[in-house]
C-alpha positions in Angstrom: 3.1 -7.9 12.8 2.0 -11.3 14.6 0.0 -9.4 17.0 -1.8 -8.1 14.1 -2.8 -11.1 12.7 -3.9 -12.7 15.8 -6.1 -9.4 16.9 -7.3 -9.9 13.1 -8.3 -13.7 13.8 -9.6 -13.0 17.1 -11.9 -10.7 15.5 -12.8 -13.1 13.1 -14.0 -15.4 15.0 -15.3 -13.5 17.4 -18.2 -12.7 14.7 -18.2 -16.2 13.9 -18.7 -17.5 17.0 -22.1 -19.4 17.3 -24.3 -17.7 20.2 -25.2 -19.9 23.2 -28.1 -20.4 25.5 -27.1 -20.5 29.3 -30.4 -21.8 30.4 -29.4 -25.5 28.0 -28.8 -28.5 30.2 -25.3 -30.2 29.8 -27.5 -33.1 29.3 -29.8 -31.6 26.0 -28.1 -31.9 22.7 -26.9 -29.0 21.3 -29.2 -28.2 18.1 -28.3 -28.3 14.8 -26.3 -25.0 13.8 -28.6 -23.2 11.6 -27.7 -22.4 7.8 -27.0 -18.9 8.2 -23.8 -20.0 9.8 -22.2 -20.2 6.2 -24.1 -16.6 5.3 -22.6 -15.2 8.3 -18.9 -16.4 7.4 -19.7 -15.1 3.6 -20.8 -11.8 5.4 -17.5 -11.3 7.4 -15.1 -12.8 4.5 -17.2 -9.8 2.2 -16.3 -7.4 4.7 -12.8 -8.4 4.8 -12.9 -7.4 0.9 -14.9 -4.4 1.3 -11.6 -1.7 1.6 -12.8 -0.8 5.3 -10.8 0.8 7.4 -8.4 -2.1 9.6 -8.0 -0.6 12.9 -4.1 -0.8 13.8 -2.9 0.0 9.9 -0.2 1.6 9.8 -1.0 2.8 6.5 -5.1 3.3 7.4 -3.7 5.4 9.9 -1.8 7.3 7.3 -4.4 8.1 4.9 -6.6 9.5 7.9 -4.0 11.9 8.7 -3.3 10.0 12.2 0.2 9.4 11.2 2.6 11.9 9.4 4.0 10.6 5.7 6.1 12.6 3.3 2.9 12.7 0.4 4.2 13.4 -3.3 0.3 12.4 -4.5 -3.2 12.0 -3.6 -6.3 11.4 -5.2 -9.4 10.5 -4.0 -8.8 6.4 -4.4 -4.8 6.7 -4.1 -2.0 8.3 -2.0 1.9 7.8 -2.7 4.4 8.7 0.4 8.0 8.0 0.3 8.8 4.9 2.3 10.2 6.0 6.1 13.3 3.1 5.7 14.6 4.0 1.7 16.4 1.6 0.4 17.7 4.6 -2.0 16.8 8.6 -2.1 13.2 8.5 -3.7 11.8 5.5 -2.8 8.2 5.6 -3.0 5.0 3.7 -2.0 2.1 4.0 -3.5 -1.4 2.2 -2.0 -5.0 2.6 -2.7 -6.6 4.6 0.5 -9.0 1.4 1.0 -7.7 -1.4 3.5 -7.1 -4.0 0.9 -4.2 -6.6 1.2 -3.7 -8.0 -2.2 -3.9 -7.4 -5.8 -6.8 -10.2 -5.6 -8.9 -8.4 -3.3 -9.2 -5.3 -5.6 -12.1 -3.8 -7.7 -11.7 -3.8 -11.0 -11.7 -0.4 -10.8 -9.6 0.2 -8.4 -6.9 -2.0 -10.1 -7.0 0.0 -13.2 -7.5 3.5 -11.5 -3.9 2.3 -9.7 -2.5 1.4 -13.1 -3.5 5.1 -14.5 -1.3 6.6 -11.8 1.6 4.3 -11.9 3.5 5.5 -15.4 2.6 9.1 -14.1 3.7 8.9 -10.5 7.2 7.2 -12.0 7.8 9.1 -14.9 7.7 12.1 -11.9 10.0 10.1 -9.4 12.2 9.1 -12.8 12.7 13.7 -13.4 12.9 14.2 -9.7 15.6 11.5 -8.9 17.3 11.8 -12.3 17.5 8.4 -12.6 15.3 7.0 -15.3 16.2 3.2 -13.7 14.2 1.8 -11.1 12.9 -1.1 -9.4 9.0 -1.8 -8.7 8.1 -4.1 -5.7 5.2 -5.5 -4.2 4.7 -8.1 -1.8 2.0 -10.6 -1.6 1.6 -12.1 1.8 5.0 -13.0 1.7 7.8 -10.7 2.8 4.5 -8.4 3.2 5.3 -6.3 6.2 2.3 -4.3 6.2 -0.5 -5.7 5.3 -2.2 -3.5 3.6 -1.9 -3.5 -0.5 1.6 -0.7 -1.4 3.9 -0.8 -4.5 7.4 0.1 -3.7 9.1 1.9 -6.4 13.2 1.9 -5.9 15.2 4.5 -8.2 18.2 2.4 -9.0 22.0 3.5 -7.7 23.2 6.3 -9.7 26.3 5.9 -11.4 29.8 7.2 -9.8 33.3 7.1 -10.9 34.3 5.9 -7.9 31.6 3.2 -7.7 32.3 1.7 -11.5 34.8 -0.8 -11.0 32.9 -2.1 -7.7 30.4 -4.9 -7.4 27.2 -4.3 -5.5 27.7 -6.1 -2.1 24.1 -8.7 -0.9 23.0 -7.2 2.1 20.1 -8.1 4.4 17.1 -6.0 3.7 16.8 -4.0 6.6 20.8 -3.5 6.8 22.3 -0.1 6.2 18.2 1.4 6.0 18.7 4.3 7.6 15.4 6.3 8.5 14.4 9.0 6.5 14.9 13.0 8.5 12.4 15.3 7.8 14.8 17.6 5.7 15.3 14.7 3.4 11.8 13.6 3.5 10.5 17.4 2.7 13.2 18.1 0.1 12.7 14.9 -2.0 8.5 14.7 -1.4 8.4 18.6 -2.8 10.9 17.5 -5.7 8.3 14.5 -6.9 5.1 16.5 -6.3 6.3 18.9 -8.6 7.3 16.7 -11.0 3.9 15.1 -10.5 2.0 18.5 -11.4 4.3 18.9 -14.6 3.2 15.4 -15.3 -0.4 16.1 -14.6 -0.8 18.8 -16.2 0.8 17.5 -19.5 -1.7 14.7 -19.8 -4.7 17.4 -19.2 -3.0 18.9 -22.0 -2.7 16.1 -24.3 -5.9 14.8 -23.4 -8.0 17.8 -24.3 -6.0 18.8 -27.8 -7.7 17.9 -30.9 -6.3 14.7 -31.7 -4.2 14.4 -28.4 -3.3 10.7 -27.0 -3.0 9.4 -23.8 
């Protein structure tokens, strides 16, 4: 990930970089840089907002269809895929298909569209899982090991008998991840999207009834 940020800086500055005359003498004085050295920087920090496409996102990559992903939903602003390292069976991630890296860089509309998917998309992983428990995660910079916006949500450990009278053990994050196999990844993905259609379809239903709420 530090190569990414410093191809992102380099780029960066790149478009920032004032242009130069050859033909100057050493001895002239360089002129004074003109104003629209602050609108360019405004132009590029815009851009960086925008939702673009960030060339060597993993998750970009994703939602072009560059890189496989186990999908349980998609819309035209959103796609869920179950993460490839589960911390437990159903972990899901959920990221709006425009490159954005925080919360603070979305559109209003985008933030709310994402929070109209989120009870649906977890009340779906909740029936698929059968566990109604769960964690929801998302990094800010921090800890944030793509950068590109994504909610993690974690179905907690379902109870066992043989589990009750132990303690969960702290363990690194990455420790005991093991990577998801396609059977897994197939099996649990067609589990959630159907859940998601049941879920779907019960809000058209409410939503169109006389009286219905949403």
């Amino acid at each position: 990930m530090t190569s990414h940020f410093i191809d992102r800086f380099a780029k960066r500055a790149a478009h920032l970089e004032p242009s130069t005359s050859s033909s100057r003498s050493p001895h002239q004085s360089a002129a004074p840089r003109p104003a629209g050295g602050l609108d360019k920087r405004a132009e590029v920090e815009r851009a960086e907002l925008s939702g673009v496409r960030e060339d060597g996102c993993t998750f970009c990559n994703i939602v072009a269809c560059e890189e496989p992903a186990f999908k349980a939903y998609e819309d035209e602003h959103v796609m869920a895929f179950l993460d490839i390292l589960p911390i437990r069976p159903g972990h899901l991630l959920l990221i709006p298909k425009r490159h954005h890296q925080r919360v603070t860089d979305l559109p209003d509309d985008l933030g709310a569209h994402l929070g109209r998917v989120m009870p649906r998309l977890t009340r779906a992983l909740c029936q698929a899982t059968g566990q109604p428990d769960f964690n929801v995660v998302s990094n800010q910079g921090y800890a944030q090991v793509v950068p590109h916006l994504h909610f993690h949500f974690v179905p907690a450990p379902l109870p066992s008998s043989s589990s009750t009278s132990q303690k969960p053990k702290a363990r690194h994050m990455w420790i005991g991840r093991d990577e998801l196999t396609d059977e897994e990844g197939e099996e649990m993905a067609r589990k959630i999207r159907a859940e998601v259609e049941r879920e779907f379809e019960g809000f058209e239903r409410r939503s169109t009834s006389p009286g219905g709420k949403l």
